[in-house]
N, C-alpha and C positions, 0 to 999 in steps of 0.2 A: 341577393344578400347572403345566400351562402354557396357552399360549391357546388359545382354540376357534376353526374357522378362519374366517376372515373378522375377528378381532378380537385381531390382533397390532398389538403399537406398532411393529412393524416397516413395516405399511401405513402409517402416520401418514406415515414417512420422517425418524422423529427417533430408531428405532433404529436400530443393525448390530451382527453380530453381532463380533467380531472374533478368529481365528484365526493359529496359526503354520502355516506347509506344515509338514505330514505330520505332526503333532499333533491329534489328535482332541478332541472338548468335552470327554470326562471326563481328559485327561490336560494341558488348557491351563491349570488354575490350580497347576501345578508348574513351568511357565516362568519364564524371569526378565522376557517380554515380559509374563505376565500380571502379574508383582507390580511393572513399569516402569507399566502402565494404573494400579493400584492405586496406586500414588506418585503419579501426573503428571496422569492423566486428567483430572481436573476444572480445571488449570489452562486446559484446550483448551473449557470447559463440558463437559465427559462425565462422566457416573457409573454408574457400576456400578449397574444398574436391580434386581438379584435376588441379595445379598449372602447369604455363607453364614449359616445361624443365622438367618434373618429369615423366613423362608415365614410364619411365622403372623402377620405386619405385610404382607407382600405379597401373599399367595395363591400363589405361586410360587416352586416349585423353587430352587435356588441355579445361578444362569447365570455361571459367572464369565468368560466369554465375551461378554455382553451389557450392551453399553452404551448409553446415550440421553443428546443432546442436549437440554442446558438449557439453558446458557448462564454463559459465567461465572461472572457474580456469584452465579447460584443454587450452581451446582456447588460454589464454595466455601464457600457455609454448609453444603453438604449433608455436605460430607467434612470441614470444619472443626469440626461438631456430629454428628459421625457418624450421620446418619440417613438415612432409607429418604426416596425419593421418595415412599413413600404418607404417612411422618410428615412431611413437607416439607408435601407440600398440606395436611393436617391443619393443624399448628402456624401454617401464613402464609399456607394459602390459604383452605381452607372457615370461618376462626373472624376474617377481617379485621371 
């Protein structure tokens, strides 16, 4: 449920994780910064890489802390057809 080391998208450099001071991971998806990501994020390209309810499409945990770089226009099909970066590559990448 999460990465093996050496094989985080965090090494890629297109993720981060992102935090409040003095909020800890399992207490930052009850902020109003985390449900501000969850509104806004992708208009920046960012999406929520490890959404709750999803592990069995991802393989991974629910991060609601972890975001990744895509880029705009991806970002907003991804949260406009609310799907996971793995159904993204699926549906627009591995079936072009």
């Amino acid at each position: 449920i999460s990465a093996k080391q050496g094989h985080s998208e965090h090494q890629t450099g297109l993720a981060t994780d992102i935090l409040t001071y003095n909020t800890g991971t399992s207490k930052f998806k009850d902020t109003k910064e985390s449900e501000w990501l969850i509104a806004n994020a992708y208009k920046y390209g960012f999406i929520l890489r490890y959404p709750e309810n999803k592990t069995y499409l991802t393989g991974y945990a629910y991060e609601p802390w972890h975001y990744r770089f895509v880029g705009v226009n991806v970002a907003k099909k991804i949260y406009n057809e609310n799907l996971t970066f793995d159904e993204y590559y699926a549906y627009y990448i591995e079936n072009k």
